[in-house]
C-alpha positions as CSV (number, residue, x, y, z in Angstrom):
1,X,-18.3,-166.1,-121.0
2,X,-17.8,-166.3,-117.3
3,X,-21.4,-165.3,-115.4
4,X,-24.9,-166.1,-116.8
5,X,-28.2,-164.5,-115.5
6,X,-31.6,-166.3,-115.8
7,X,-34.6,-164.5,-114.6
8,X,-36.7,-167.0,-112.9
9,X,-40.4,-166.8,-111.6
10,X,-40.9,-170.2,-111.0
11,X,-43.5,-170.9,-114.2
12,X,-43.0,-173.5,-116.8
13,X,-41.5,-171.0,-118.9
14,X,-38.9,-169.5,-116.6
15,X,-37.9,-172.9,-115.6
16,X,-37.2,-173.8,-119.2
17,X,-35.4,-171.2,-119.5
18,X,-33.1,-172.0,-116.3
19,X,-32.5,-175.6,-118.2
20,X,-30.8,-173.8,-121.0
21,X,-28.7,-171.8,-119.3
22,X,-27.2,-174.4,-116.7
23,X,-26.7,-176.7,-120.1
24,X,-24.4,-173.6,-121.4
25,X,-22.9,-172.9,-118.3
26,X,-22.3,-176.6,-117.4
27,X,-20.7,-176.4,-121.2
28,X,-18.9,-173.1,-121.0
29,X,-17.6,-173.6,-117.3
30,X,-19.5,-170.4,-116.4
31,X,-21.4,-169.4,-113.1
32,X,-24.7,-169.2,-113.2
33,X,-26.7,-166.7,-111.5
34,X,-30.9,-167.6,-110.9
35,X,-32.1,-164.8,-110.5
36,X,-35.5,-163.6,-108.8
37,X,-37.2,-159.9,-108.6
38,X,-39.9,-159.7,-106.1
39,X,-42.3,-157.0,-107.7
40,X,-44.2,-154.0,-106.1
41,X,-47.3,-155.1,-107.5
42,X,-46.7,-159.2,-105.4
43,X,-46.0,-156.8,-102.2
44,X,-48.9,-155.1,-102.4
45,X,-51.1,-157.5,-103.6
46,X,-49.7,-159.9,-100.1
47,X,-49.8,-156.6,-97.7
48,X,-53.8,-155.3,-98.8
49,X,-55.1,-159.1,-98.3
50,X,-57.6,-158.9,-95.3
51,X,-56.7,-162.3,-94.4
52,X,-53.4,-162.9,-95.0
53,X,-52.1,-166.9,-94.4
54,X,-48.3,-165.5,-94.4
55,X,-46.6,-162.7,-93.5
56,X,-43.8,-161.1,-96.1
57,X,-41.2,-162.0,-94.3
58,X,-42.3,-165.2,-95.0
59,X,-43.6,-165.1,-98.4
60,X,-39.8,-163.9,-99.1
61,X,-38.1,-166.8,-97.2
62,X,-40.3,-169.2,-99.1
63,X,-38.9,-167.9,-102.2
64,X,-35.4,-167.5,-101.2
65,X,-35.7,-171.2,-99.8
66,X,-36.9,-172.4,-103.9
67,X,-34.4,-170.8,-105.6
68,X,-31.5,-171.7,-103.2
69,X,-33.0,-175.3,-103.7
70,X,-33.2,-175.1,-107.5
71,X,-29.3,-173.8,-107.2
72,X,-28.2,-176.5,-105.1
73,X,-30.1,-179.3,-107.2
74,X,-28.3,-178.1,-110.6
75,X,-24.9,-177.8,-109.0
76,X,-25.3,-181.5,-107.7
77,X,-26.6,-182.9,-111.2
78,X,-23.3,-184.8,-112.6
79,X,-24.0,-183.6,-116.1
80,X,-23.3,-180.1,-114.6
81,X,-20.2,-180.7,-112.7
82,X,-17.9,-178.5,-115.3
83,X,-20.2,-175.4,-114.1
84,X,-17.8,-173.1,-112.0
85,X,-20.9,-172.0,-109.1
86,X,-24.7,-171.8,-109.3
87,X,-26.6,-169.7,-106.6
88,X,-29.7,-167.6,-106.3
89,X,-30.5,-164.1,-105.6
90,X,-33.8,-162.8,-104.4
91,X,-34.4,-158.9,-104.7
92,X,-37.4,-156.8,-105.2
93,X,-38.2,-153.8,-108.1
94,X,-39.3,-153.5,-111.5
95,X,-38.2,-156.5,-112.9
96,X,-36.4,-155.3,-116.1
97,X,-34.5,-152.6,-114.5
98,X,-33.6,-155.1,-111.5
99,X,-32.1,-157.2,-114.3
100,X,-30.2,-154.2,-115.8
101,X,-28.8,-152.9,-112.6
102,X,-28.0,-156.8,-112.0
103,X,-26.1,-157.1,-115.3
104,X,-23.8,-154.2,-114.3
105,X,-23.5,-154.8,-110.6
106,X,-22.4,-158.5,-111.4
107,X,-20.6,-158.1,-114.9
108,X,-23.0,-160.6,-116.9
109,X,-22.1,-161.7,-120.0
110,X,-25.3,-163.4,-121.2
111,X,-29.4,-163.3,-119.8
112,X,-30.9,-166.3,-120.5
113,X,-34.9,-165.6,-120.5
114,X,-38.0,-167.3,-121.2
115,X,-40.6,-165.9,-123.7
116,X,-44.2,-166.6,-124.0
117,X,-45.2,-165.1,-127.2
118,X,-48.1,-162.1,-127.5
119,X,-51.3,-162.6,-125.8
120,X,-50.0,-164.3,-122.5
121,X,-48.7,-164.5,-119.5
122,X,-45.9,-165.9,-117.8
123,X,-46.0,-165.9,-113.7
124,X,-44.5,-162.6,-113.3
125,X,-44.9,-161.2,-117.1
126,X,-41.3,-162.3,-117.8
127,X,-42.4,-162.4,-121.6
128,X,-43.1,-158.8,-121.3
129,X,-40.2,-157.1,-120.2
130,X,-37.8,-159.2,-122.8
131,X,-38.5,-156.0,-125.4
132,X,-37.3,-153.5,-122.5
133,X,-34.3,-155.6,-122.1
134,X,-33.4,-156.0,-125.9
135,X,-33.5,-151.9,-126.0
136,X,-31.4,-151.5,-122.5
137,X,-29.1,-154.4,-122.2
138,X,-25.9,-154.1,-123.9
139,X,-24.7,-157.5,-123.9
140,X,-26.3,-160.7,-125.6
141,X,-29.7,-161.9,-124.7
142,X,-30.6,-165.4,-125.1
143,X,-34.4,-166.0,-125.4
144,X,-36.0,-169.2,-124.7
145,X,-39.6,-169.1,-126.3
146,X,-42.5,-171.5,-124.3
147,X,-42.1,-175.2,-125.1
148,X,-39.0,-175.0,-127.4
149,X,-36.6,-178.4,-126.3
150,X,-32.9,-178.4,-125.6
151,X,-31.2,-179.8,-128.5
152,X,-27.8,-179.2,-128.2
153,X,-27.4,-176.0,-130.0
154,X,-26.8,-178.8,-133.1
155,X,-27.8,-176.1,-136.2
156,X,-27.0,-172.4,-135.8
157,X,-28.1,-169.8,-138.5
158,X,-27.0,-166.5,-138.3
159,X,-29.1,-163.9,-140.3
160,X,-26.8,-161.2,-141.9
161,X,-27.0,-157.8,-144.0
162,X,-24.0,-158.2,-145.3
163,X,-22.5,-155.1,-143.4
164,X,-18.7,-155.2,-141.5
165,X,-19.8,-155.7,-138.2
166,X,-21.0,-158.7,-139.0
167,X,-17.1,-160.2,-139.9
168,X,-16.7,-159.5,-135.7
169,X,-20.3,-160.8,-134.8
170,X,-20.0,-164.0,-136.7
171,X,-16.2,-164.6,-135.2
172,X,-18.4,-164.3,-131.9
173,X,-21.0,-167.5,-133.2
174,X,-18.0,-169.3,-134.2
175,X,-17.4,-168.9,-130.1
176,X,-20.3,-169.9,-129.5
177,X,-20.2,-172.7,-131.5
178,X,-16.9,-174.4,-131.1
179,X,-18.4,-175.1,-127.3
180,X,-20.7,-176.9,-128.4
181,X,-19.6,-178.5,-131.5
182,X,-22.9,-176.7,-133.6
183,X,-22.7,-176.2,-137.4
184,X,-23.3,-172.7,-138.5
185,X,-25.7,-171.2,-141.3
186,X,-25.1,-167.3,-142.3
187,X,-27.3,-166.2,-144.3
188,X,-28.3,-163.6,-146.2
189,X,-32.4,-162.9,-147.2
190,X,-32.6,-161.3,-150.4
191,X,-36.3,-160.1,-150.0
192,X,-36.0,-158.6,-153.8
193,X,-34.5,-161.5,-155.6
194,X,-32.1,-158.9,-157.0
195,X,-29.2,-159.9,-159.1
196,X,-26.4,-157.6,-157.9
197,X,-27.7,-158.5,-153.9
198,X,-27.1,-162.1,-154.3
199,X,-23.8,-161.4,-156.2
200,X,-23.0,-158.8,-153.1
201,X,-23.7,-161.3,-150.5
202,X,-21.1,-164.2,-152.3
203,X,-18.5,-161.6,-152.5
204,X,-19.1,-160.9,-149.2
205,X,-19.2,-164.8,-148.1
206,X,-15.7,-165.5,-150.0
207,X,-14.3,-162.6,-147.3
208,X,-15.7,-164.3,-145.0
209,X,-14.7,-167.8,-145.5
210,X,-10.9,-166.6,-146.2
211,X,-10.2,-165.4,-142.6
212,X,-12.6,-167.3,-140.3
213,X,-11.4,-171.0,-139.6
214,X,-14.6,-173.2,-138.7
215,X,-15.2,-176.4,-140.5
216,X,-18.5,-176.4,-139.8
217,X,-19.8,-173.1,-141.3
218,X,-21.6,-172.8,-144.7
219,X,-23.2,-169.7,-146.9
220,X,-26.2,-168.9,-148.3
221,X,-28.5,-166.9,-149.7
222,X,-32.4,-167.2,-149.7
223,X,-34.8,-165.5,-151.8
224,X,-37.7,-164.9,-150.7
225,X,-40.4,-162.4,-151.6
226,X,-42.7,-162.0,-148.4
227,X,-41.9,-160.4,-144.9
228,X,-37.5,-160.5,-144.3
229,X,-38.6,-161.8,-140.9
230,X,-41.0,-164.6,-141.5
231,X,-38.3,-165.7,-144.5
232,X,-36.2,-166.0,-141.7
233,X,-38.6,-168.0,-139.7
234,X,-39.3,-170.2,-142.7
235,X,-35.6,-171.0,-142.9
236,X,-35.0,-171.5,-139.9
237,X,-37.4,-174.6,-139.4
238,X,-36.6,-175.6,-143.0
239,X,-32.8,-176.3,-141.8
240,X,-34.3,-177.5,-138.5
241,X,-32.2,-174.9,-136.8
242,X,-31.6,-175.1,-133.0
243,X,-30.7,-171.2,-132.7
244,X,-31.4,-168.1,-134.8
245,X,-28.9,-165.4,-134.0
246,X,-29.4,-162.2,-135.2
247,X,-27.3,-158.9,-134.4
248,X,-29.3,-156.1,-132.9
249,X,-27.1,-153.2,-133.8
250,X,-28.5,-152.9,-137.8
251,X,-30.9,-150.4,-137.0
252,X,-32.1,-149.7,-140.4
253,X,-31.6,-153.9,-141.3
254,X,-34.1,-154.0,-138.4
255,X,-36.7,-151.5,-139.2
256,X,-36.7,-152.9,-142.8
257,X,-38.0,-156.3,-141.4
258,X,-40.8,-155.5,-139.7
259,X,-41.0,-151.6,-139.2
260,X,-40.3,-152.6,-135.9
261,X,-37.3,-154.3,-134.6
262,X,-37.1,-158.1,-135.9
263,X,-34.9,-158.7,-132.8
264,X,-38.1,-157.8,-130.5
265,X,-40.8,-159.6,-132.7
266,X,-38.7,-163.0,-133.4
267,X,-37.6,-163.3,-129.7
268,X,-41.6,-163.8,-129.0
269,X,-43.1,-165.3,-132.0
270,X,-40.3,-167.7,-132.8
271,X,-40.9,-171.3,-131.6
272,X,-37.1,-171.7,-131.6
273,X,-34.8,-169.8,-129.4
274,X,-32.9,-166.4,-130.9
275,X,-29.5,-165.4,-129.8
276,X,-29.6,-161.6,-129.8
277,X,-25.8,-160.2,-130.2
278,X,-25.3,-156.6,-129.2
């Protein structure tokens, strides 16, 4: 992972966010990239003002001066001295497709982004463009939901469905994890209790455990009879997880959970963060 990008709008949320991704760049040695989108609707809503205490040229260097300060106060923190650069970039758009274009134009390998769940509002509605990012974005999104604490990545559980793709996704968590020294849950929610599922899934886990090399990963299977995605919830805080990853790409495995996309729901209802793998 070499360049991280954290959408920041300067609320509580955003900024808890930011905390989470200069702890994984600091880990990683990556550069980190704060990253703010000055929207149409702050322009216009500066420019019609009848009385107006700044100009936008100002209102824009204000800005530029906070995230250049927040850049060059995580650089100097000594717990962050193994990050390779930290700087900020002010631009102005639609903040989702601003992040999209940014992700190409800069080669990002991860968005860090903070959530606020449904029914409100985050400074520049960063909550609500998370969904539009999950459908555009081809590389992982990392989202932060409102008031979850950094915790060292200490438990991950990755939810699978069983399928091949997941033999390259988990070799990815173990990635992730070795960083940061995290033991690993997969697990597989058998929402029927059926027989030949849970035998499926521990042939499936011996595959697994014969090629990938992590002493720290374990298998399971959890039955559960309600909703696939609050059984994930459920297990999640049963194992006091630290980070639910889920892989985006099982388009029927998502439709199944909610009728919806369980990627999309979990990233704003989930008091933990969720790892979404594309």
């Amino acid at each position: 992972m070499s360049k991280i990008l954290c959408p920041v709008d300067f609320s509580d949320t955003s900024l808890n966010a930011l905390e989470y991704a200069s702890k994984i760049a600091n880990v990683q040695g990556a550069v980190l990239i704060i990253y703010h989108v000055f929207t149409d609707k702050d322009y216009n809503k500066i420019v019609g003002e009848e009385e107006v205490a700044k100009t936008f040229k100002e209102q824009v260097a204000d800005i530029k001066t906070k995230i250049e300060t927040l850049a060059r106060e995580i650089k100097e923190m000594e717990e962050n001295s193994n990050m390779l650069d930290c700087y900020g970039v002010l631009d102005m758009g639609k903040l989702s497709t601003k992040i999209l274009e940014k992700v190409n134009e800069e080669s990002i390998s991860l968005i860090v982004m903070g959530t606020t769940g449904f029914g409100k509002t985050s400074g520049l509605g960063i909550g609500s463009n998370t969904t539009h990012i999950l459908e555009k974005a081809n590389i992982p999104l990392l989202c932060i939901p409102d008031g979850s604490v950094y915790n060292d990545f200490k438990t991950l559980i990755y939810a699978t469905d069983i399928e091949e793709e997941d033999k390259i996704m988990i070799q990815n968590v173990v990635s992730f994890a070795t960083y940061f020294s995290s033991s690993i849950k997969v697990v597989h929610v058998n929402h029927k209790y059926k027989q030949l599922e849970n035998a499926m899934s521990m042939q499936y886990f011996n595959e697994l455990a014969s090629f990938i090399q992590y002493k720290k990963i374990k298998y399971d299977t959890f039955n559960c009879k309600g909703d696939i995605g609050d059984c994930l919830l459920e297990y999640t805080r049963s194992l006091e997880g630290d980070l639910l990853v889920l892989f985006s790409q099982h388009k029927n495995f998502m439709e199944n959970l909610f009728h919806k996309s369980i990627a999309k729901r979990l990233s704003l209802i989930s008091s933990k963060p969720v790892l979404i793998l594309r």
